[in-house]
DOFIKE-317749 format. One record per atom (N, C-alpha, C, O): z, y, x; residue in one letter. Coordinates in pm, whole numbers, plus 32768, in hexadecimal, padded with zeros to 4 digits. Atoms other than C-alpha are relative to their C-alpha. Layout:
N
ZYXA
...
end
This chain:
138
7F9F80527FBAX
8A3E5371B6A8X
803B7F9C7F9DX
80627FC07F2EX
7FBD805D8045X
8AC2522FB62CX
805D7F9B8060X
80467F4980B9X
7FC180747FB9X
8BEC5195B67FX
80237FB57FF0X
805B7FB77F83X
7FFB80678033X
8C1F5061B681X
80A97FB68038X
80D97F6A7FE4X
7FA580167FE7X
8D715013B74BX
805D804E8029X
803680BB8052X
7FD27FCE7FF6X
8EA85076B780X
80987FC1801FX
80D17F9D7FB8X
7F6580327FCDX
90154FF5B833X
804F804B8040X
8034809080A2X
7F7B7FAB7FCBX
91635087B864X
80887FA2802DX
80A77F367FFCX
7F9880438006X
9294502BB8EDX
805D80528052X
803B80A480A8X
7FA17FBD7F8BX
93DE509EB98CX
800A7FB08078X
7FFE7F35807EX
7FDE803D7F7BX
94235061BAE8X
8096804B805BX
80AF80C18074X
7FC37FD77FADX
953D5062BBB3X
7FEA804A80C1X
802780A180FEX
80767FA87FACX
945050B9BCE7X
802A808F7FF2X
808680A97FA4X
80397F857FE3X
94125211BD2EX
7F5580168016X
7F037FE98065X
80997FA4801FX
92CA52CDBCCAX
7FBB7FD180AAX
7F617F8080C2X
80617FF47F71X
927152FABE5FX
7FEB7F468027X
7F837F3A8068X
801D806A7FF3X
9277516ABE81X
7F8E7FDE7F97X
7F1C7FD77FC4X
80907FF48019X
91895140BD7FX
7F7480428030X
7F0E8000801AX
80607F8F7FF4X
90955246BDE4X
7FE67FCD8098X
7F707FCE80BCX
803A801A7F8AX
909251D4BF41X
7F977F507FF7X
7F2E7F31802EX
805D808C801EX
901D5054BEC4X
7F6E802E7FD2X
7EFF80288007X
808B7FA78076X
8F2350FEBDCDX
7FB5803C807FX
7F3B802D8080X
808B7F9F7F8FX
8E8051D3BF1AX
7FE57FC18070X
7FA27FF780C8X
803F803B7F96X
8E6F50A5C004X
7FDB7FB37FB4X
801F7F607F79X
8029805F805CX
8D625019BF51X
7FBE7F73804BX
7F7B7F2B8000X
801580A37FD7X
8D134ECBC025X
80867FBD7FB8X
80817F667F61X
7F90803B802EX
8E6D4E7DBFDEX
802B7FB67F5CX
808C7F727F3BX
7FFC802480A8X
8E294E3CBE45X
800F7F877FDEX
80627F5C7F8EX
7FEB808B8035X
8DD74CDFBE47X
80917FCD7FFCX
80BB7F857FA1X
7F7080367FE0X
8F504CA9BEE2X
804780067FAEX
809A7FAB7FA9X
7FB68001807EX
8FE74D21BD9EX
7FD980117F77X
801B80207F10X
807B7FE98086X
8EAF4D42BCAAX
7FD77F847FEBX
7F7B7F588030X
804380957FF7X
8E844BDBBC30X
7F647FEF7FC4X
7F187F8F7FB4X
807D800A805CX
8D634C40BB80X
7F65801E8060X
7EF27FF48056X
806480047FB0X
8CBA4CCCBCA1X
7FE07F878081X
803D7F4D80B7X
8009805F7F8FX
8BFD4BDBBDB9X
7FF1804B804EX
804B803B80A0X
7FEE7F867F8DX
8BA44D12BEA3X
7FF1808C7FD9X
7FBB80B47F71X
80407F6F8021X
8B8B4E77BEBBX
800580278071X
8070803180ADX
802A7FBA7F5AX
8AF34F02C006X
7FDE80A6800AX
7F6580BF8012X
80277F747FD8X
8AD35067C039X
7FA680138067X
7FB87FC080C0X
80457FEA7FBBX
89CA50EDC0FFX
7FF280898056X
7FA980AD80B2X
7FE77F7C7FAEX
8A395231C161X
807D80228012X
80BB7FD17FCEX
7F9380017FECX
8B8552ACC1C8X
803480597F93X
800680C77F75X
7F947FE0807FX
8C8752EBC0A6X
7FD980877FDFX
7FBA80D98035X
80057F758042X
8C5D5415BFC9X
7F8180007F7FX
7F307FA77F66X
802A7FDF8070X
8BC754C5BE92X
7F167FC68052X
7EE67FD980C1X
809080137FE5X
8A2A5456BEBDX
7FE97F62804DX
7F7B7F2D805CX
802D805B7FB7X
8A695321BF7DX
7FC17F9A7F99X
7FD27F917F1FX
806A80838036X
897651F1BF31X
80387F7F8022X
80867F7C8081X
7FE080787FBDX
89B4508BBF57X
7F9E7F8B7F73X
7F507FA47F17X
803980778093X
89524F2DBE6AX
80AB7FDD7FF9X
810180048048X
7FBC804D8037X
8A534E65BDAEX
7FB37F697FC4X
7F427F487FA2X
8047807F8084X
8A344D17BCF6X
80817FD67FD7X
80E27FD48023X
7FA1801D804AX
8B174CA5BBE8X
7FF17F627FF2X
7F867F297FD9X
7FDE80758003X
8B914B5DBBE8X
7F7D7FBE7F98X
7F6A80107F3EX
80668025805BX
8A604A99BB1BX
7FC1807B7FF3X
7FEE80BD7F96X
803D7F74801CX
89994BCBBB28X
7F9A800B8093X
7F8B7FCA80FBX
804E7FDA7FADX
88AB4C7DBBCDX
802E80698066X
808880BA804DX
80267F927FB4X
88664D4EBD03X
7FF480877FC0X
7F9980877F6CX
800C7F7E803FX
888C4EC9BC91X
7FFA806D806AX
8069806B809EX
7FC57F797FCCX
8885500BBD60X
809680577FC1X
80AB805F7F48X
7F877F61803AX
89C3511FBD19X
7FD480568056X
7F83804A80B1X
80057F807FBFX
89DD5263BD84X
80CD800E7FF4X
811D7FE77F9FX
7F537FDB8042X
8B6852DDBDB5X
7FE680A87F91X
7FA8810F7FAFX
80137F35801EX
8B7C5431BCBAX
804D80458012X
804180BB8033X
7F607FB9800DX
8CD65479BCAAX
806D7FDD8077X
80857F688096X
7F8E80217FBCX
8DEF549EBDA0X
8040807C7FFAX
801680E98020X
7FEC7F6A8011X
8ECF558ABD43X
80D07FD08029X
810F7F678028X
7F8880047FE1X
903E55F6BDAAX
80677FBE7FCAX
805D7FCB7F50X
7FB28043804EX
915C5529BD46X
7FAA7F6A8008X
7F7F7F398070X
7FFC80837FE5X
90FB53D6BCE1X
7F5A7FFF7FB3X
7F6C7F9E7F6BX
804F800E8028X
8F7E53F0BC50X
7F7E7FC38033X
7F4580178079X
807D80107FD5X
8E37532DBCA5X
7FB77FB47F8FX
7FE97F6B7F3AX
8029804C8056X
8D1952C0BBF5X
7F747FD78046X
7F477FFE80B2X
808980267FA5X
8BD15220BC43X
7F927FE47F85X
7FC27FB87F1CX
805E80278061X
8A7751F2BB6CX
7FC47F8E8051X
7FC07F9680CBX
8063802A7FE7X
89A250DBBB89X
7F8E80047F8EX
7F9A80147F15X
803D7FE88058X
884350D6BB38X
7FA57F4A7FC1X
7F767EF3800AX
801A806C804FX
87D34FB7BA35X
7F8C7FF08002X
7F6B7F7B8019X
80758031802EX
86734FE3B9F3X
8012804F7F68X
804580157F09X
80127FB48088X
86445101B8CCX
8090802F7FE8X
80A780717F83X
7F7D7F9F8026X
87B95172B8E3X
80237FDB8066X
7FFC7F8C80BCX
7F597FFF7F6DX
890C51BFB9C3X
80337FA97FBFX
80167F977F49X
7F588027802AX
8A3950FFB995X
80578041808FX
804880328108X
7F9E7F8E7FCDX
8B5E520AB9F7X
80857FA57FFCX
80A37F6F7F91X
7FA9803A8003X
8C9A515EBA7CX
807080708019X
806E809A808CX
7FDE7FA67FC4X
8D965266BA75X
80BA7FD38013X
80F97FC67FAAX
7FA180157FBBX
8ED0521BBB0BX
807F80858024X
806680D48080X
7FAB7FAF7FFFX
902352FDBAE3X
80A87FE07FEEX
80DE7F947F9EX
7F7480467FF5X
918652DBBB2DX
807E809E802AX
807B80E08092X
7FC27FAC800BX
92AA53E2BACCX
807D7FB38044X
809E7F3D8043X
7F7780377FF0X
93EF53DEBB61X
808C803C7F8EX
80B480A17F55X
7F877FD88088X
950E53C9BA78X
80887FC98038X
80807F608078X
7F9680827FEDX
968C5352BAB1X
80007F8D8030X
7FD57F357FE5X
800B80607FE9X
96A45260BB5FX
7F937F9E801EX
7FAA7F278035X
808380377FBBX
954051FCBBC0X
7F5E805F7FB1X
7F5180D97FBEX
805A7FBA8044X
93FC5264BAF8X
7FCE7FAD7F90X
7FF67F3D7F71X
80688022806CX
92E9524AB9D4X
7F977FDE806FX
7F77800980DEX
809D80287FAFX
91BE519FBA3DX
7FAD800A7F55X
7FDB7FF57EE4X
807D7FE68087X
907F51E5B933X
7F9E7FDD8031X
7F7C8029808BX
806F801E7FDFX
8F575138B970X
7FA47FF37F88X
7FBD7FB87F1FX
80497FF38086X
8E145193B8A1X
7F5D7FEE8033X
7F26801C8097X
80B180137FD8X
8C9E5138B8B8X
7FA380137FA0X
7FA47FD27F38X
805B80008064X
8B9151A3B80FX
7F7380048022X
7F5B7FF7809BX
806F80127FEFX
8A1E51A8B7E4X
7F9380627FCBX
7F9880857F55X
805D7F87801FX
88ED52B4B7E8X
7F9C7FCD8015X
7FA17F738069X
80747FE77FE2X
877F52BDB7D5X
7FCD7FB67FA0X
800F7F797F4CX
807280498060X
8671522DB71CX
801C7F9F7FA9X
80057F997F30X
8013807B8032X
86C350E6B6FAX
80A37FD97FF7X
80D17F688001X
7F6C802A7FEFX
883D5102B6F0X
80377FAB7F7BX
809C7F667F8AX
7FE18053804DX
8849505FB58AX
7FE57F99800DX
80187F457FC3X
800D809F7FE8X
87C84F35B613X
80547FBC805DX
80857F4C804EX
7FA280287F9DX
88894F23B742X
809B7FEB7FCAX
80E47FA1800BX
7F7D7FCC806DX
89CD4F74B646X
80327F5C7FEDX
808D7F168017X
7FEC8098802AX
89834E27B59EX
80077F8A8039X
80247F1E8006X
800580757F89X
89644D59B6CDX
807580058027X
80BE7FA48012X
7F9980027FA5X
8A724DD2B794X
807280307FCEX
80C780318027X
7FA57FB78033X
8B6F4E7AB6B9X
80707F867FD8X
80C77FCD7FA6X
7F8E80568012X
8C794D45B678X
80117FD680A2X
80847FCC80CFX
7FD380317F63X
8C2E4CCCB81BX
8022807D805CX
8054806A80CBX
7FAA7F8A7FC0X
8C8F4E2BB88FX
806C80027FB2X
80A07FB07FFDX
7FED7FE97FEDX
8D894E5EB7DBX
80927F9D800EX
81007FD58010X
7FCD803A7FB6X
8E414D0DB83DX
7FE97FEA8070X
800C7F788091X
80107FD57F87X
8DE44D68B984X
805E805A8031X
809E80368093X
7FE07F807FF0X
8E724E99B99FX
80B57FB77FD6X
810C7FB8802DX
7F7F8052800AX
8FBD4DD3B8FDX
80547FC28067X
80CB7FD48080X
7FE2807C7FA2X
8FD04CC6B9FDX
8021807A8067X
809580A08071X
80187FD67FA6X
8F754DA3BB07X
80CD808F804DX
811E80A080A8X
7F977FA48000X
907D4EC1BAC6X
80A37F9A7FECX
810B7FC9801BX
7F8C80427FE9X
91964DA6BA8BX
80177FB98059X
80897F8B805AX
7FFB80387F8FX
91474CF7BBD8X
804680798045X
80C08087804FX
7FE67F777FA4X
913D4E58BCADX
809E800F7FD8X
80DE7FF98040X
7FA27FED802AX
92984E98BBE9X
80457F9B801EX
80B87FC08006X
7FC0808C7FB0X
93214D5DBC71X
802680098038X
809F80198046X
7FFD7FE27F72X
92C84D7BBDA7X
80598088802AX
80BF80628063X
7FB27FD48015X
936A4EAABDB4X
8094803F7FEEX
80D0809D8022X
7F5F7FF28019X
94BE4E93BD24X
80527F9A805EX
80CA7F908074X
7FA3807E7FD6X
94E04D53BDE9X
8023805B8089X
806F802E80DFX
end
């Protein structure tokens, strides 16, 4: 496993408002500037399938892996010789929560993919998590 990104931030939000954006995944582009779509192909949950494409980017499959109680989801897509793991987590604390967003990369060819994509994830993952947090508090 190599990871390559990683963004945090506090939010005045609550955990369950994140977590519900994060599991309606058509809804991404609306506060993901990075993404142009993400379509699901099966109905919400751990195994579902769909494509994405990232803004200047390609067409990808995901799979969802993670949805877990509280505020957790994550999703892989597959590259071509590796995953990239988007994992998505949000604690509640005082007054709103932690958000932790972390992505990383497995398989074969994940040192190559590393070097490609490892500075555009993880100002992706930046943008993305300070839009959603916006939106949000506003």
């Amino acid at each position: 496993m190599i990871g390559i990104a990683r963004a945090e931030r506090t939010s005045t939000a609550r955990a369950e408002e994140f977590f519900a954006r994060w599991c309606d995944l058509g809804s991404h582009p609306e506060w993901a500037p990075s993404m142009e779509y993400f379509r699901p192909q099966d109905p919400f949950g751990i195994g579902a399938r769909g494509v994405s494409r990232p803004r200047g980017g390609e067409e990808a499959s995901f799979v969802v892996t993670a949805v877990g109680p509280g505020a957790v989801y994550a999703d892989r897509t597959e590259l071509g010789g590796a995953e990239l793991t988007v994992h998505h987590e949000a604690t509640p604390v005082d007054g709103g929560c932690v958000v932790v967003l972390r992505a990383w990369l497995e398989g074969p060819e994940a040192d190559g993919w590393s070097e490609r994509l490892g500075d555009t994830v993880q100002r992706a993952l930046e943008r993305d998590l300070e839009s959603l947090a916006l939106l949000l508090e506003g």
